[in-house]
PDB file of N, CA, C and O in Angstrom:
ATOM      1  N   UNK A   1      32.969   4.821  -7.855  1.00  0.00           N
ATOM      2  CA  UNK A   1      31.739   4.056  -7.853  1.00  0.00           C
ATOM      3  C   UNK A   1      30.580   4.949  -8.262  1.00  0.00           C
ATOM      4  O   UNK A   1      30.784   6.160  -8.178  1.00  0.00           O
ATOM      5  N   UNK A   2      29.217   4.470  -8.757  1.00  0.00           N
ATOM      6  CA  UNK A   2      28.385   5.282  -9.331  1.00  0.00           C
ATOM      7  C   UNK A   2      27.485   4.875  -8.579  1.00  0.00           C
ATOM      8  O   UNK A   2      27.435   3.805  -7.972  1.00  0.00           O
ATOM      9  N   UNK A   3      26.281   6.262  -8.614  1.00  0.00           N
ATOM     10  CA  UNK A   3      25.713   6.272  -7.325  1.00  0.00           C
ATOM     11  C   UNK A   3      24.466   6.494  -7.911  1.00  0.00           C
ATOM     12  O   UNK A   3      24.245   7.626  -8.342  1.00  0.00           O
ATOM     13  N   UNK A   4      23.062   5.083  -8.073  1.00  0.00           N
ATOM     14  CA  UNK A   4      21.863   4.884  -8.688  1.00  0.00           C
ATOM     15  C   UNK A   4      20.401   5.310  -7.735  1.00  0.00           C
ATOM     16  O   UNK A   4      20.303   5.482  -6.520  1.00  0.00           O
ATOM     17  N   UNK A   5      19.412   5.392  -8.756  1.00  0.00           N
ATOM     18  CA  UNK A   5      18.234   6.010  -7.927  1.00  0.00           C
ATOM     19  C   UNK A   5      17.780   4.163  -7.770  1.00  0.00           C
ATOM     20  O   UNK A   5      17.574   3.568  -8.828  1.00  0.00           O
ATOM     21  N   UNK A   6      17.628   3.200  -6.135  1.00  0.00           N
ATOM     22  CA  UNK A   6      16.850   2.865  -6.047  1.00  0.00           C
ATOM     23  C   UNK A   6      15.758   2.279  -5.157  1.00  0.00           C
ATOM     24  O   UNK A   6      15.768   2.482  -3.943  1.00  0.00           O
ATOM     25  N   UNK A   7      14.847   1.576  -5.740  1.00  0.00           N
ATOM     26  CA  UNK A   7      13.548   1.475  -5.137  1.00  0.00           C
ATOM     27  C   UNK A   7      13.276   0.171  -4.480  1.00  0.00           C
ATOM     28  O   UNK A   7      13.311  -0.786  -5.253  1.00  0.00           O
ATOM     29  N   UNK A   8      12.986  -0.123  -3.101  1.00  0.00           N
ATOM     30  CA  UNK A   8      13.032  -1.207  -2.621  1.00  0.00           C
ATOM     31  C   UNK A   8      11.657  -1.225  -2.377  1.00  0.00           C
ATOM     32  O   UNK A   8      11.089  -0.349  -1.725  1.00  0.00           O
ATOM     33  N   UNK A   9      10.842  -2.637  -3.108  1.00  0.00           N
ATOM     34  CA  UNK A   9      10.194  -2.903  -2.839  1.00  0.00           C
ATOM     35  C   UNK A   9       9.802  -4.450  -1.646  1.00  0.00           C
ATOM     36  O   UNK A   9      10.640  -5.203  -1.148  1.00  0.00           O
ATOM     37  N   UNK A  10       8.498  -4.499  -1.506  1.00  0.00           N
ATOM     38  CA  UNK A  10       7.133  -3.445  -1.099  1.00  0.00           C
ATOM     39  C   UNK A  10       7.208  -2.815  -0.369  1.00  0.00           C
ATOM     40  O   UNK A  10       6.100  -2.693   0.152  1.00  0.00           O
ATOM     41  N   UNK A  11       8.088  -2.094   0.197  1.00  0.00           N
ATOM     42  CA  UNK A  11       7.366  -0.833   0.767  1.00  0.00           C
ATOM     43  C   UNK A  11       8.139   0.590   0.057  1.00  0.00           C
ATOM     44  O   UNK A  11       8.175   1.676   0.636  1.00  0.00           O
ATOM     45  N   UNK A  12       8.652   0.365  -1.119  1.00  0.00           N
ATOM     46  CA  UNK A  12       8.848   1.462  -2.098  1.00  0.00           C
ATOM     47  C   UNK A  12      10.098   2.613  -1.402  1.00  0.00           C
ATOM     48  O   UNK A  12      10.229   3.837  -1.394  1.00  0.00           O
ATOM     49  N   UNK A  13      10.577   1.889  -1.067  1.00  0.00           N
ATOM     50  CA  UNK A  13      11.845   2.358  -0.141  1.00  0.00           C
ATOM     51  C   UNK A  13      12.657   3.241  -1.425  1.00  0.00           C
ATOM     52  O   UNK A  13      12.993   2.723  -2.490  1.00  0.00           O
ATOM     53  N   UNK A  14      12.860   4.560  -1.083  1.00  0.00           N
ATOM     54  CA  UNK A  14      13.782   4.901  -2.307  1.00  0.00           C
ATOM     55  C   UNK A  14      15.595   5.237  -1.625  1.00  0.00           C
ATOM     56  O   UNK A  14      15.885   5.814  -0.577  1.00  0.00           O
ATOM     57  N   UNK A  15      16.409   4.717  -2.523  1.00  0.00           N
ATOM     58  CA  UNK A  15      17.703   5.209  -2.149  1.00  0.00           C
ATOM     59  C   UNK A  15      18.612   5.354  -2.922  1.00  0.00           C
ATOM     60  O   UNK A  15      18.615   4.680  -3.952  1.00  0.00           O
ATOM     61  N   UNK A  16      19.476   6.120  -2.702  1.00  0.00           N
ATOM     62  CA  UNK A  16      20.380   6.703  -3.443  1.00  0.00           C
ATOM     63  C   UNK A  16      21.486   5.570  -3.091  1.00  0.00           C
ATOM     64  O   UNK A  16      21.990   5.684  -1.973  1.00  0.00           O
ATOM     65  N   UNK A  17      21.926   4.504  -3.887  1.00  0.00           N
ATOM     66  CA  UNK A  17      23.430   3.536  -3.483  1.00  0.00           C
ATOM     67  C   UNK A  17      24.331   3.768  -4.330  1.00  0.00           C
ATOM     68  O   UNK A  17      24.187   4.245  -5.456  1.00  0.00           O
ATOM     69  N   UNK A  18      24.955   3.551  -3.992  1.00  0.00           N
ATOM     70  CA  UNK A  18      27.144   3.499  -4.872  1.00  0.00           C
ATOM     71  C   UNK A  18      26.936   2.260  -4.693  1.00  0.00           C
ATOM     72  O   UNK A  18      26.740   1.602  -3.672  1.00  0.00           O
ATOM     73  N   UNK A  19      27.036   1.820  -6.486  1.00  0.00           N
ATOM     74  CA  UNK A  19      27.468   0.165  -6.417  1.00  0.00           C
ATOM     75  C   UNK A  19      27.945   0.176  -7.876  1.00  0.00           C
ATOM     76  O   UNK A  19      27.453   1.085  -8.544  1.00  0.00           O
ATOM     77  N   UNK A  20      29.078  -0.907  -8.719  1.00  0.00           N
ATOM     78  CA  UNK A  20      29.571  -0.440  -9.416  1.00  0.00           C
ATOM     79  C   UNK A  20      28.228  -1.699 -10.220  1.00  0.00           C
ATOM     80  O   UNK A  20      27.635  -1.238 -11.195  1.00  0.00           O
ATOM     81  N   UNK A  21      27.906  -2.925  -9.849  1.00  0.00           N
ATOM     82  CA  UNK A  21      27.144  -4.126 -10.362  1.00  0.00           C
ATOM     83  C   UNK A  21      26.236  -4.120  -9.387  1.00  0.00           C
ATOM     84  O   UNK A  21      26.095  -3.396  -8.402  1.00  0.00           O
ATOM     85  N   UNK A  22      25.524  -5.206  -9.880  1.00  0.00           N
ATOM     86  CA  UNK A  22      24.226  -5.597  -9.676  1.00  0.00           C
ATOM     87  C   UNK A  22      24.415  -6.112  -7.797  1.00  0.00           C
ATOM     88  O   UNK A  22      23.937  -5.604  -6.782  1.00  0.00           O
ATOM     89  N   UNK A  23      25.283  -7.263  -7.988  1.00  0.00           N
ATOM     90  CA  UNK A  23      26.087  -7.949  -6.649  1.00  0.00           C
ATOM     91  C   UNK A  23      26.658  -7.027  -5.821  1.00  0.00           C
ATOM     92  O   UNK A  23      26.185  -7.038  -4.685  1.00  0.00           O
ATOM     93  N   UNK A  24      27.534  -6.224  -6.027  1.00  0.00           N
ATOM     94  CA  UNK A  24      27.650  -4.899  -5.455  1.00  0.00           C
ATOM     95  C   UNK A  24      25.840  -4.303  -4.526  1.00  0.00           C
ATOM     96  O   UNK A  24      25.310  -4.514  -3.435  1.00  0.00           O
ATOM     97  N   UNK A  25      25.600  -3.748  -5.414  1.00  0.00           N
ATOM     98  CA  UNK A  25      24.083  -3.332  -4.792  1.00  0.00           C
ATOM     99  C   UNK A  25      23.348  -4.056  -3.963  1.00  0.00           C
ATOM    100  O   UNK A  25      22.771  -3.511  -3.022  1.00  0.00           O
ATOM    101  N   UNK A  26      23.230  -5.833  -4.267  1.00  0.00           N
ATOM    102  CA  UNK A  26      22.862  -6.029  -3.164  1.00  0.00           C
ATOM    103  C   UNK A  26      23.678  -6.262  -1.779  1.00  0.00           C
ATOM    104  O   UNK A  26      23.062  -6.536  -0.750  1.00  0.00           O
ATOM    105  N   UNK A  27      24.644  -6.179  -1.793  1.00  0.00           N
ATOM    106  CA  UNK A  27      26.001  -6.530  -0.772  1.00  0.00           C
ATOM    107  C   UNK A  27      25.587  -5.236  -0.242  1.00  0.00           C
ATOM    108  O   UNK A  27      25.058  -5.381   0.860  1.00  0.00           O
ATOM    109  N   UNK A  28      25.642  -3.921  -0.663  1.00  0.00           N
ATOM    110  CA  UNK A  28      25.400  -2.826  -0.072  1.00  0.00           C
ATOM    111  C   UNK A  28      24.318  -2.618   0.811  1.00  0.00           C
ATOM    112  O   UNK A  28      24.453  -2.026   1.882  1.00  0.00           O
ATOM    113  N   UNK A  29      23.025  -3.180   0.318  1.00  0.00           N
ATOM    114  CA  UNK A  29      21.745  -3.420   0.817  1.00  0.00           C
ATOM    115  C   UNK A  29      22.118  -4.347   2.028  1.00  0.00           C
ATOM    116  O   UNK A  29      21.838  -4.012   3.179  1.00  0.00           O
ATOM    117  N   UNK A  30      22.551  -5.140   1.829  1.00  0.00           N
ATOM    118  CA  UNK A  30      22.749  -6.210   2.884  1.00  0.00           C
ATOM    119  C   UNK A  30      21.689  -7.232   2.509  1.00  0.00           C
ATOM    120  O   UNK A  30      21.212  -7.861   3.454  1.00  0.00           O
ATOM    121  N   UNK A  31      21.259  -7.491   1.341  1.00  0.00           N
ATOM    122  CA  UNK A  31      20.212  -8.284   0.858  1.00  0.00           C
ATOM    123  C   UNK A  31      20.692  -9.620   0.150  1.00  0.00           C
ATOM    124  O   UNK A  31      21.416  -9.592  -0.844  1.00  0.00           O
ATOM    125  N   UNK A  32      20.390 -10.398   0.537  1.00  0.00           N
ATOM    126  CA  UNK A  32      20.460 -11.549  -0.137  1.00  0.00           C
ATOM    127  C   UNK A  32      20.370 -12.028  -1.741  1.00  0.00           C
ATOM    128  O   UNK A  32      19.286 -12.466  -2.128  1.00  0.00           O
ATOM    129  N   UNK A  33      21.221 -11.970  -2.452  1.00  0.00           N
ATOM    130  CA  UNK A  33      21.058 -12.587  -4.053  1.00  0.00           C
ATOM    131  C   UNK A  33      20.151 -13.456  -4.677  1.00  0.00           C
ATOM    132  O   UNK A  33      19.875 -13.376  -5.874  1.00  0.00           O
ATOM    133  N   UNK A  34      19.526 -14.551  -3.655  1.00  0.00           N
ATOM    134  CA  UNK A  34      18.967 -15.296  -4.500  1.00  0.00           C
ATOM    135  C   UNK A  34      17.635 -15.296  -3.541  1.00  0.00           C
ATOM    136  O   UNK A  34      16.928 -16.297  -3.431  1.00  0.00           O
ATOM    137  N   UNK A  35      17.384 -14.126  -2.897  1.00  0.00           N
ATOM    138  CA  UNK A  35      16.201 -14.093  -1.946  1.00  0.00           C
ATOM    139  C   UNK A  35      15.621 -12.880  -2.658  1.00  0.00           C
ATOM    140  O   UNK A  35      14.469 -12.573  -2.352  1.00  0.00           O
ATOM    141  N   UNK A  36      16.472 -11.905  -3.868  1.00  0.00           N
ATOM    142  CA  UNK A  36      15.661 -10.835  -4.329  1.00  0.00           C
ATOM    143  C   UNK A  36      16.227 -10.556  -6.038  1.00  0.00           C
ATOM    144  O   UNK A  36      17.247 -11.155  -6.381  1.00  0.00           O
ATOM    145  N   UNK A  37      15.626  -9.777  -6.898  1.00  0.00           N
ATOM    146  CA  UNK A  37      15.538  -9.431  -7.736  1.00  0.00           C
ATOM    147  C   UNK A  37      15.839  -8.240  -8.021  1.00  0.00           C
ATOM    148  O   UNK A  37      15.271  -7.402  -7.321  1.00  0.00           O
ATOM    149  N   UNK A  38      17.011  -7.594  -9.338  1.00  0.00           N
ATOM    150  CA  UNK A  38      17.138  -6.609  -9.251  1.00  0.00           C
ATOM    151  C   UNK A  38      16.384  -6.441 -10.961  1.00  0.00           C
ATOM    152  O   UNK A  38      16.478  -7.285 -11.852  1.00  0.00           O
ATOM    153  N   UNK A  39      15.533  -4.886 -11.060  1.00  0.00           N
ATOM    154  CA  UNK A  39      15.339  -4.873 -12.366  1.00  0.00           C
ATOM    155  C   UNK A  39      15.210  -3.364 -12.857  1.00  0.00           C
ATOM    156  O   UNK A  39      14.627  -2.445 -12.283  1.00  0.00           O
ATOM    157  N   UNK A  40      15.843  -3.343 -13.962  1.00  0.00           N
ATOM    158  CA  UNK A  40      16.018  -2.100 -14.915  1.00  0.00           C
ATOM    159  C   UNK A  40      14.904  -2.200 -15.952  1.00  0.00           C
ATOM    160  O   UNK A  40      14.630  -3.305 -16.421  1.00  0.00           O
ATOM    161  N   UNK A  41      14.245  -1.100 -16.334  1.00  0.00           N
ATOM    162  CA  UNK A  41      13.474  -1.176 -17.243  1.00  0.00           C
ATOM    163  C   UNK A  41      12.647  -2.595 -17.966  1.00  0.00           C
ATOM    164  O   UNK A  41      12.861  -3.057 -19.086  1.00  0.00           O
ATOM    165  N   UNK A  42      11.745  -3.046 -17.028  1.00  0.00           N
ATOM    166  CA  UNK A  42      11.495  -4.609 -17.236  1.00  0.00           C
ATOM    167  C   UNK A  42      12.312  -5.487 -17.212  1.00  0.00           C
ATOM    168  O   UNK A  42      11.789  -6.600 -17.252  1.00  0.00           O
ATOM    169  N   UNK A  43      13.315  -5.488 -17.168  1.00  0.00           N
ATOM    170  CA  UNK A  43      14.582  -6.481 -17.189  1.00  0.00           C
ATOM    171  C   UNK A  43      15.539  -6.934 -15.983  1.00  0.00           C
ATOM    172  O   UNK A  43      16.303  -6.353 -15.212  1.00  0.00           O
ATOM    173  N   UNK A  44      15.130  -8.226 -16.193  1.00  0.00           N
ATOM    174  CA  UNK A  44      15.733  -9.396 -14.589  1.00  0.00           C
ATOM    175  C   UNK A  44      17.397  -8.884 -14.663  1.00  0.00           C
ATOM    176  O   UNK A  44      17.948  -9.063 -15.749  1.00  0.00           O
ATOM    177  N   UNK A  45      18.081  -8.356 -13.727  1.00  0.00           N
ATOM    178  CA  UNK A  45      19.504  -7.963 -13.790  1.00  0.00           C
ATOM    179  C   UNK A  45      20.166  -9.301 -13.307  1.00  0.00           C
ATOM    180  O   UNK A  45      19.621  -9.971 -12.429  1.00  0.00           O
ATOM    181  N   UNK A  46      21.386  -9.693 -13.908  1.00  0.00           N
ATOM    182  CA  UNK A  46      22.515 -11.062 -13.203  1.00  0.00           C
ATOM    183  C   UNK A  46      23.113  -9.838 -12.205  1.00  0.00           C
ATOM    184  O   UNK A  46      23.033  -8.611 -12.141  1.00  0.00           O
ATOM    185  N   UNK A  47      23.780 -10.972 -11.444  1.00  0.00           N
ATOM    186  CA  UNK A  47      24.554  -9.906 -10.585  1.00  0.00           C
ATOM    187  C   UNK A  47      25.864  -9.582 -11.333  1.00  0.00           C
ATOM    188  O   UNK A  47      26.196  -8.465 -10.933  1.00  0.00           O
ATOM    189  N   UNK A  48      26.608  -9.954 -12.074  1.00  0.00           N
ATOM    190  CA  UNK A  48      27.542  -9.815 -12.432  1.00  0.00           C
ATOM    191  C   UNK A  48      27.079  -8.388 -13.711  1.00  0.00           C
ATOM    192  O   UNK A  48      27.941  -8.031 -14.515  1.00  0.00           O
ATOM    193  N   UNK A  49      25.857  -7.813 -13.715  1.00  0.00           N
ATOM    194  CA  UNK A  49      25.447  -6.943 -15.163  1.00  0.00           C
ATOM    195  C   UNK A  49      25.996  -5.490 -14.106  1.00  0.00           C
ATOM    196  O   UNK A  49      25.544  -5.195 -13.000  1.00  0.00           O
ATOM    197  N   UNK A  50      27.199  -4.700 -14.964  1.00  0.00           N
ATOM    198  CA  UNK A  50      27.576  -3.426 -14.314  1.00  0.00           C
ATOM    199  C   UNK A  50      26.400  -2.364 -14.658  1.00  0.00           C
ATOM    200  O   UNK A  50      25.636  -2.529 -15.609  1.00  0.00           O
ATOM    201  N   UNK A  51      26.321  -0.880 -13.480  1.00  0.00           N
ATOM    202  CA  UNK A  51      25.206  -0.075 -12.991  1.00  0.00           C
ATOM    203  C   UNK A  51      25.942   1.225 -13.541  1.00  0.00           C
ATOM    204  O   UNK A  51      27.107   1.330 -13.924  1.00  0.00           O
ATOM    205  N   UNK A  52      25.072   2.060 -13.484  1.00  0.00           N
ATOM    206  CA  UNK A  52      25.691   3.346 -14.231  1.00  0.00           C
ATOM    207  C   UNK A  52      24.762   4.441 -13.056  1.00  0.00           C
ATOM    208  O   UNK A  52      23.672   4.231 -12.525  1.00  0.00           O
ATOM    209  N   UNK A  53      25.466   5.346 -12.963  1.00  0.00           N
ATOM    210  CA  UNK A  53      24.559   7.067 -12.220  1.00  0.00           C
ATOM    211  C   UNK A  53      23.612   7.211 -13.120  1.00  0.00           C
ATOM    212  O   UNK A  53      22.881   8.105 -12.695  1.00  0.00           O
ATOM    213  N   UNK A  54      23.337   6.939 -13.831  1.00  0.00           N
ATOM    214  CA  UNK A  54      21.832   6.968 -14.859  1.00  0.00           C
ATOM    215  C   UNK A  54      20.921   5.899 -14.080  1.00  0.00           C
ATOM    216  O   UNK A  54      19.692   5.833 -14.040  1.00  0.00           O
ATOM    217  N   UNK A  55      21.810   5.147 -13.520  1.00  0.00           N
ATOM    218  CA  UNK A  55      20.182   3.774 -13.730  1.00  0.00           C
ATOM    219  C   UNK A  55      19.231   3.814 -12.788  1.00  0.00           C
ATOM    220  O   UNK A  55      19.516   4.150 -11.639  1.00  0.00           O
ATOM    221  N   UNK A  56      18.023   3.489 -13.138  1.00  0.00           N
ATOM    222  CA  UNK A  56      16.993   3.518 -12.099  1.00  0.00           C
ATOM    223  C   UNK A  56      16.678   1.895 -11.608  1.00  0.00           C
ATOM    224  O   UNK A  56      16.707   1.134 -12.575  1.00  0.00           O
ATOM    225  N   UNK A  57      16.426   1.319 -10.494  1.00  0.00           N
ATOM    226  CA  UNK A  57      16.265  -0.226 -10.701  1.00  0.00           C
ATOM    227  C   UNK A  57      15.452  -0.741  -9.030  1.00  0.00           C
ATOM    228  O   UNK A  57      15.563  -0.556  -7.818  1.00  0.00           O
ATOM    229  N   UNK A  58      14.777  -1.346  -9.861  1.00  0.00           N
ATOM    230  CA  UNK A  58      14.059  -2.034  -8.503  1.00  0.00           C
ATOM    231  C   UNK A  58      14.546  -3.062  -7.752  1.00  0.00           C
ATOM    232  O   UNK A  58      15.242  -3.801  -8.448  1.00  0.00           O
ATOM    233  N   UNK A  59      14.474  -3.365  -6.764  1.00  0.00           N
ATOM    234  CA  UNK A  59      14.657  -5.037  -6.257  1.00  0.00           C
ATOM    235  C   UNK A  59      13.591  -5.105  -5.272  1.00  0.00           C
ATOM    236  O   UNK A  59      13.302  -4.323  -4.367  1.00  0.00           O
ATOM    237  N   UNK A  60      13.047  -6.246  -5.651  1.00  0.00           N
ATOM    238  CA  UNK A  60      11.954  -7.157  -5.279  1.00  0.00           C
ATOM    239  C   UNK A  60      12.635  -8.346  -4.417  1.00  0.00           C
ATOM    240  O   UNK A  60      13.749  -8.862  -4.509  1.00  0.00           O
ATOM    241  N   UNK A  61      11.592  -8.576  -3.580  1.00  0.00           N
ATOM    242  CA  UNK A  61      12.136  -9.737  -2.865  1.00  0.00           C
ATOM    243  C   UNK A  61      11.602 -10.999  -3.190  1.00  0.00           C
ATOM    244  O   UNK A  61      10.707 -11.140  -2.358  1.00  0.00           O
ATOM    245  N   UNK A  62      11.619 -11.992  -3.900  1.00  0.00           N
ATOM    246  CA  UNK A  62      11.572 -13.454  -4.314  1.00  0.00           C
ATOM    247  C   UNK A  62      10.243 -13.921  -3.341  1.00  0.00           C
ATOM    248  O   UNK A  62      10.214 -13.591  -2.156  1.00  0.00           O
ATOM    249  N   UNK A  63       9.674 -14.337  -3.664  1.00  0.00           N
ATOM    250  CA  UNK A  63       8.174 -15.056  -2.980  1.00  0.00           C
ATOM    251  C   UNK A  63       7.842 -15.850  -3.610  1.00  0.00           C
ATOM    252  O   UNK A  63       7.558 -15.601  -4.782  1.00  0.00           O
ATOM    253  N   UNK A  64       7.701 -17.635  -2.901  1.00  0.00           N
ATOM    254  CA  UNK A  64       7.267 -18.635  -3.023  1.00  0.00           C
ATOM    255  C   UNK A  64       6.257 -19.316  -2.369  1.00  0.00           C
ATOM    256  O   UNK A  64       6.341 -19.303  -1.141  1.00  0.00           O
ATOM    257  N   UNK A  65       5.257 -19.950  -2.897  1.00  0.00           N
ATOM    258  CA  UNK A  65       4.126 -20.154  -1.943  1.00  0.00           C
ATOM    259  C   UNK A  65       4.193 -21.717  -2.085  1.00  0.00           C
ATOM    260  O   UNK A  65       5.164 -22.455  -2.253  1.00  0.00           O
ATOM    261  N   UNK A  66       2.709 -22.018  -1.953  1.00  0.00           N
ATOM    262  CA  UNK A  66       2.823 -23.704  -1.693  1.00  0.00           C
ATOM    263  C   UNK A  66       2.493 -23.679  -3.227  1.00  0.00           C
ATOM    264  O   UNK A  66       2.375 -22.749  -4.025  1.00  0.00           O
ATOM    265  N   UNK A  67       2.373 -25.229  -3.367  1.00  0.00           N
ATOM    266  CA  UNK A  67       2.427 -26.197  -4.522  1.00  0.00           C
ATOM    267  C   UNK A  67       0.520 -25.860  -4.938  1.00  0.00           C
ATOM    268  O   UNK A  67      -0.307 -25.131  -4.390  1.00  0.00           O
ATOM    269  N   UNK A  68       0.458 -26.544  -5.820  1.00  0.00           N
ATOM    270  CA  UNK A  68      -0.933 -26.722  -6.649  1.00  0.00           C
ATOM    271  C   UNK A  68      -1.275 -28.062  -6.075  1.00  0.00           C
ATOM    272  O   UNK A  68      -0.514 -29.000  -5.835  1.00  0.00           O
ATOM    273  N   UNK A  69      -2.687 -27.959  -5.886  1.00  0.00           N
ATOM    274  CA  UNK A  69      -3.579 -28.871  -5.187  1.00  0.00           C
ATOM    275  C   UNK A  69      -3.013 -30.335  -5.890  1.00  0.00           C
ATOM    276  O   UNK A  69      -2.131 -30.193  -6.737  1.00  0.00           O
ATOM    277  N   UNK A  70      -3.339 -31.333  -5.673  1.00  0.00           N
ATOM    278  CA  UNK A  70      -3.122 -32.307  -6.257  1.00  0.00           C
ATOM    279  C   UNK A  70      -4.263 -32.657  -7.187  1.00  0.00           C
ATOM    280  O   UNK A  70      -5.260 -31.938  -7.125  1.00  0.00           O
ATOM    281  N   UNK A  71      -4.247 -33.583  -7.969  1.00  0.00           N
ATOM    282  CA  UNK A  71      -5.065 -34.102  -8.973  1.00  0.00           C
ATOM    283  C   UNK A  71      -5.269 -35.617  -8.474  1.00  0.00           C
ATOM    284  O   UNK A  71      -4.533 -36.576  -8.244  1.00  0.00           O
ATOM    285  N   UNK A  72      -6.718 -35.326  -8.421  1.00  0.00           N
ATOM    286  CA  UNK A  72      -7.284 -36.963  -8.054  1.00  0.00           C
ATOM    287  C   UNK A  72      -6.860 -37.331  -6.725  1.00  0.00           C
ATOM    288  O   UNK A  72      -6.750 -38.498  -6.349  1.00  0.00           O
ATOM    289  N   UNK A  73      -6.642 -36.387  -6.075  1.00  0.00           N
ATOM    290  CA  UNK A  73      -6.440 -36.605  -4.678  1.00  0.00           C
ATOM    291  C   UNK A  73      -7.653 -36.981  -3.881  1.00  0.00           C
ATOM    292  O   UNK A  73      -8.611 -36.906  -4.650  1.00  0.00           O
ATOM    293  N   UNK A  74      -8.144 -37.445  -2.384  1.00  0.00           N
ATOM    294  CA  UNK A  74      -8.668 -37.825  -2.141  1.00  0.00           C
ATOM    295  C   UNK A  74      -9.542 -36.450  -1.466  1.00  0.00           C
ATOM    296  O   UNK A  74      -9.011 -35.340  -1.518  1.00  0.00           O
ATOM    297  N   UNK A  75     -10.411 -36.564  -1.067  1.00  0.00           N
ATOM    298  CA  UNK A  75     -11.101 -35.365  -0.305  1.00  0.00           C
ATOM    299  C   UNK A  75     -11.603 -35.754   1.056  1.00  0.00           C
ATOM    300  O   UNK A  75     -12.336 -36.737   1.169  1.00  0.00           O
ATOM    301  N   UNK A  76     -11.294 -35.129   1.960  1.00  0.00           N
ATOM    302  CA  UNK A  76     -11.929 -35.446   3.683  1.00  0.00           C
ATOM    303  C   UNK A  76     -13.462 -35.122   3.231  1.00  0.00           C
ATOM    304  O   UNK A  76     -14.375 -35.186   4.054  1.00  0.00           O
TER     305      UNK A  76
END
């Protein structure tokens, strides 16, 4: 298994993991797949994309907020 520099964000967590893929890495993390983001050089990783001892890669955790105001809605 190959063993990558990375960075957990926000709080910039750095670690050294053995993972051979993307899914791998987060299984290792213990992080959820569709609750975070893994990325190499600007680029959204699938989990199924294999990792190399070269790679550097972030994962972000997924954040959703509320909806956009409505239109023509009424006002209190």
């Amino acid at each position: 298994m190959t063993s990558m520099r990375v960075t957990i964000l926000p709080d910039r967590e750095r670690k050294d993991v053995a993972a051979r893929t993307v899914g791998d890495l987060l299984k290792t993390l213990g992080l959820h797949s569709d609750a975070h983001l893994v990325i190499r050089r600007e680029e959204i990783l699938t989990r199924d994309i294999r990792l190399t001892d070269e790679d550097e890669v972030e994962v972000w955790p997924v954040i959703s907020g509320g909806g956009l105001p409505s239109i023509g809605g009424s006002e209190a």
